[in-house]
TORTOR-213177 format. One record per residue (C-alpha): residue number from 1; x, y, z; chain. Coordinates in Angstrom, 2 decimals, always signed. Each point is the difference from the previous one (the first is absolute). Example, Ala and Ser with C-alpha at 12.3 -4.5 7.8 and 13.67 -1.06 7.14 Angstrom:
<atoms>
<atom 1; <+12.30; -4.50; +7.80>; 'A'>
<atom 2; <+1.37; +3.44; -0.66>; 'A'>
</atoms>
This chain:
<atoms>
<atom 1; <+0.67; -10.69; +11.97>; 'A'>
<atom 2; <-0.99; +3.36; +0.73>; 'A'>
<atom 3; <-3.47; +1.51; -1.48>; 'A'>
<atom 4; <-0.58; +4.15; +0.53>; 'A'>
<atom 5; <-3.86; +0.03; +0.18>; 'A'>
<atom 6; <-1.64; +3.13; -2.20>; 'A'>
<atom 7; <-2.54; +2.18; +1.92>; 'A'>
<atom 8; <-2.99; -1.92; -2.15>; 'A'>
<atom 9; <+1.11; -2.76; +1.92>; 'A'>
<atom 10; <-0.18; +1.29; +3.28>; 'A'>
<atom 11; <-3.15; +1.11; -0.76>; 'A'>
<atom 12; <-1.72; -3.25; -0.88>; 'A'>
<atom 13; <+1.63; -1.79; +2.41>; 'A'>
<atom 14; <-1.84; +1.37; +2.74>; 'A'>
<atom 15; <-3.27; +0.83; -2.09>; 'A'>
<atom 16; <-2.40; -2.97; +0.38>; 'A'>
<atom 17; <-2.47; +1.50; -2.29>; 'A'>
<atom 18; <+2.11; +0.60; -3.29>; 'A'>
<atom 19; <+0.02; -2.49; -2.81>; 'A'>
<atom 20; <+3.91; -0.88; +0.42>; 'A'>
<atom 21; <+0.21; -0.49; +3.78>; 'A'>
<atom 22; <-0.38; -3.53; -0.26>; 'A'>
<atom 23; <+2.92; +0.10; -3.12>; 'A'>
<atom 24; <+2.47; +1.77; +2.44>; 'A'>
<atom 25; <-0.70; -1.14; +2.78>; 'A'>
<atom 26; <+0.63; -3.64; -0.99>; 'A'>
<atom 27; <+2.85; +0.81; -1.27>; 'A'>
<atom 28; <+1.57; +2.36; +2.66>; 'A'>
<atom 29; <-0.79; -2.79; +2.36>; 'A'>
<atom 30; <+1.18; -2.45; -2.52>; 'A'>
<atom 31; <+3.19; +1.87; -0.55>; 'A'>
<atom 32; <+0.38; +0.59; +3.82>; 'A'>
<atom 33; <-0.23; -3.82; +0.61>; 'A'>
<atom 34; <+3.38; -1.12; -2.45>; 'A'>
<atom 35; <+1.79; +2.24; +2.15>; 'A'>
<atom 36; <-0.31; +3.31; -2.59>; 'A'>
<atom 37; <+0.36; +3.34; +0.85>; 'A'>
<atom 38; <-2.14; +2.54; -0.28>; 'A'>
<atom 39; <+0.88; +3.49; +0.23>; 'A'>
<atom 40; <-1.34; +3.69; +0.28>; 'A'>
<atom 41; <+1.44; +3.35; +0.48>; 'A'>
<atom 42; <-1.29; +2.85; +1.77>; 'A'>
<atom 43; <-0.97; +1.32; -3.97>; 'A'>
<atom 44; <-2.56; -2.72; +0.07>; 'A'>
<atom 45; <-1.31; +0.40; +3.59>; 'A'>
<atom 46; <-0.57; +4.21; -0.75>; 'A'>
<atom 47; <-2.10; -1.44; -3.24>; 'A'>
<atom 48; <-1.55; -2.50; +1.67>; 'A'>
<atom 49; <-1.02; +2.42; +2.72>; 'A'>
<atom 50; <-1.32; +2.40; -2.25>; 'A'>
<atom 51; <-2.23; -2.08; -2.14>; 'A'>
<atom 52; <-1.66; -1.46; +3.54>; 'A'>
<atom 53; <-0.20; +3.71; +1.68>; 'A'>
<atom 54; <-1.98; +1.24; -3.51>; 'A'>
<atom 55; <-3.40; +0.01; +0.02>; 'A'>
<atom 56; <-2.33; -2.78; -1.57>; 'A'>
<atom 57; <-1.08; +3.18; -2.85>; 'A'>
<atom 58; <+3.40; +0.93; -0.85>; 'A'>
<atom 59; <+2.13; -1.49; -2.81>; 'A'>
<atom 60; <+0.06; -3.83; +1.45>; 'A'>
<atom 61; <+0.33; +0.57; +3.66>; 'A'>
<atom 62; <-0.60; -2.40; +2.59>; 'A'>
<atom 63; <-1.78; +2.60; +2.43>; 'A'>
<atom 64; <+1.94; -1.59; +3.08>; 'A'>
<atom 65; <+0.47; +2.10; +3.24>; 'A'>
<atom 66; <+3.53; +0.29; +1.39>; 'A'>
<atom 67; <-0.45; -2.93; +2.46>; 'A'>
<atom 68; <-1.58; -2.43; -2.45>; 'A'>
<atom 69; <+2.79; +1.12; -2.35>; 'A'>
<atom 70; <+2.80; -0.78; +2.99>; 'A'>
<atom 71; <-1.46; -3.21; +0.37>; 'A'>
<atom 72; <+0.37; -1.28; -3.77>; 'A'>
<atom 73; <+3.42; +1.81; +0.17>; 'A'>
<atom 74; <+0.90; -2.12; +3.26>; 'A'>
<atom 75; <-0.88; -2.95; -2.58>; 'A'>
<atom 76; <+2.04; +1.05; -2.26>; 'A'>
<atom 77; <+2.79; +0.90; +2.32>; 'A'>
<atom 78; <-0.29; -3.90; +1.24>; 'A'>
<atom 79; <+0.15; -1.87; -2.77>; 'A'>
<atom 80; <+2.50; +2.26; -2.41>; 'A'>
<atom 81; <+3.58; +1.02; +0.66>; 'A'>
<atom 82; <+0.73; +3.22; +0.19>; 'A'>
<atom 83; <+2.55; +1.88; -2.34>; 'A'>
<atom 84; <+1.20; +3.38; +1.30>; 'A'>
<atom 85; <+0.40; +3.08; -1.93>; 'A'>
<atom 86; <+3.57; +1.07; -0.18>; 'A'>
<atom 87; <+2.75; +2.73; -1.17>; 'A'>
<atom 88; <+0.96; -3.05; -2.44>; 'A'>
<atom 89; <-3.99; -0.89; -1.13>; 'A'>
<atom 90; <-0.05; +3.79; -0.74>; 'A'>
<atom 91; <+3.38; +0.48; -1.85>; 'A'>
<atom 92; <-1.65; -3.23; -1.98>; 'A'>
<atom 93; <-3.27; +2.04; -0.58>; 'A'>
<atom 94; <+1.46; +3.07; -1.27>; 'A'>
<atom 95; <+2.24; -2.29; -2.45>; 'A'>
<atom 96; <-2.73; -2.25; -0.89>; 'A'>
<atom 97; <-2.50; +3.15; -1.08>; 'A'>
<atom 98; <+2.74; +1.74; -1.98>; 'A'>
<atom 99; <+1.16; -2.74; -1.71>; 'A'>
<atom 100; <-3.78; -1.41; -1.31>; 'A'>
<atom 101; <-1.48; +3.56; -0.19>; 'A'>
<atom 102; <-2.72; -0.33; +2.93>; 'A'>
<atom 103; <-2.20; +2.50; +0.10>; 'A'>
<atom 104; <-3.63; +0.77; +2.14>; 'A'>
<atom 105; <-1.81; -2.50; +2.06>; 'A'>
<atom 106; <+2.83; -3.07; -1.07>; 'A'>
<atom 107; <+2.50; +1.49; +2.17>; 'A'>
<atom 108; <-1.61; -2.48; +2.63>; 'A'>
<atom 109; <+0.56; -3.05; -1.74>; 'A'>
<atom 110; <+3.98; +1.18; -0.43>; 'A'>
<atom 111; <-0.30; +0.32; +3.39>; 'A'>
<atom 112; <-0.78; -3.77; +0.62>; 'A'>
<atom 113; <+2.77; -1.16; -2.30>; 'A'>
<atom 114; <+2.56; +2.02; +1.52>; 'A'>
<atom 115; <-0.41; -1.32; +3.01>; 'A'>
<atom 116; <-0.42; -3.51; -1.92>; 'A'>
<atom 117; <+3.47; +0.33; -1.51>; 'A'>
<atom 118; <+1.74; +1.49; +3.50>; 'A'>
<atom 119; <-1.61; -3.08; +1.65>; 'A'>
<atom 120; <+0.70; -2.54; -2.43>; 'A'>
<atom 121; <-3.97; -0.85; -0.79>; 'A'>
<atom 122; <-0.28; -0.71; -3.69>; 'A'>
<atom 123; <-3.29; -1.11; -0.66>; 'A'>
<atom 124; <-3.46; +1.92; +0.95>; 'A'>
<atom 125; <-3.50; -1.09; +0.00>; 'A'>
<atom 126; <-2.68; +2.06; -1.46>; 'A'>
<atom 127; <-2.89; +0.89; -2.10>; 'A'>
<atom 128; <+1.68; +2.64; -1.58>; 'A'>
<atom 129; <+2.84; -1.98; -1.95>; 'A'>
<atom 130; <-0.03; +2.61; -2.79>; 'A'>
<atom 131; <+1.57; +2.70; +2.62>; 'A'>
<atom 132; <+2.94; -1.64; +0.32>; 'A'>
<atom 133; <+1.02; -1.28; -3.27>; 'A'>
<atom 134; <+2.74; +2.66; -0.73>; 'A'>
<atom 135; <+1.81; -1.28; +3.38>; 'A'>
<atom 136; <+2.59; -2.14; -1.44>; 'A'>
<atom 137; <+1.33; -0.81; +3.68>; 'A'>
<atom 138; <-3.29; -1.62; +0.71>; 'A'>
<atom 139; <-2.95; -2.27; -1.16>; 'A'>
<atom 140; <-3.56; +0.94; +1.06>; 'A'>
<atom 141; <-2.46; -3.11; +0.16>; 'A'>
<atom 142; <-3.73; -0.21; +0.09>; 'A'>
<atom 143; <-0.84; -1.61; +3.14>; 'A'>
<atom 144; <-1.42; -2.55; -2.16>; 'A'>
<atom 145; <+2.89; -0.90; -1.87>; 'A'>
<atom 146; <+2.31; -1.29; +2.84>; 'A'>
<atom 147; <+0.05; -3.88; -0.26>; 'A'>
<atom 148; <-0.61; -1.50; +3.75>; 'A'>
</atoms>
């Protein structure tokens, strides 16, 4: 099975000091060890990278330089598989934000389940569940909802 991991994720994966690290990273690892997949895009990786470039006063960065940033990405990077951006992922986008009426800062997330439904990922892991409810093509889970 095949997991797309939200940019929360990401985030607290490689963030010792926030209160869910331990939650996802026992599970990632967890996951990772029954032979799961877990999956990013380059969506995720831009977000990612801008909430570690942002500085520690501005609206939840992580106040990372570039090269501590490349490192955690590099982490990421390892232990994820990629899924690439493509004329079909985009085709899937523009259908996907028509057809459920996206509008402002949620074009991201239809940019995660295109390239869920291009891949064939039908599950994702997050904090934000409520963002993806009106996806009928997928099911969003709290990370600490999966069984392992």
């Amino acid at each position: 099975m095949s997991y797309m991991a939200d940019t929360n994720i990401l985030l607290r994966f490689i963030a010792p000091s926030d209160p869910n690290h331990l939650l996802v990273r026992n599970l990632i690892y967890s996951l990772l060890n029954r032979g799961e997949e877990i999956c990013y895009t380059s969506q995720n990786l831009a977000e990612f990278w801008n909430v570690c470039t942002r500085p520690l006063t501005t609206r939840s960065g992580f106040g990372l330089s570039i090269e501590e940033t490349d490192v955690r990405a590099q982490v990421i990077e390892r232990y994820f598989t990629f899924k690439p951006d493509s004329a079909a992922v985009h085709a899937e986008w523009r259908r996907l934000i028509v057809h459920y009426k996206v509008s402002g800062v949620k074009v991201h997330d239809a940019r995660l389940v295109a390239a869920m439904c291009i891949h064939g990922v039908t599950d994702i892991i997050t904090f934000n569940t409520n963002d993806f409810t009106r996806y009928t093509e997928i099911t969003a889970y709290h990370p600490s909802a999966i069984v392992l």
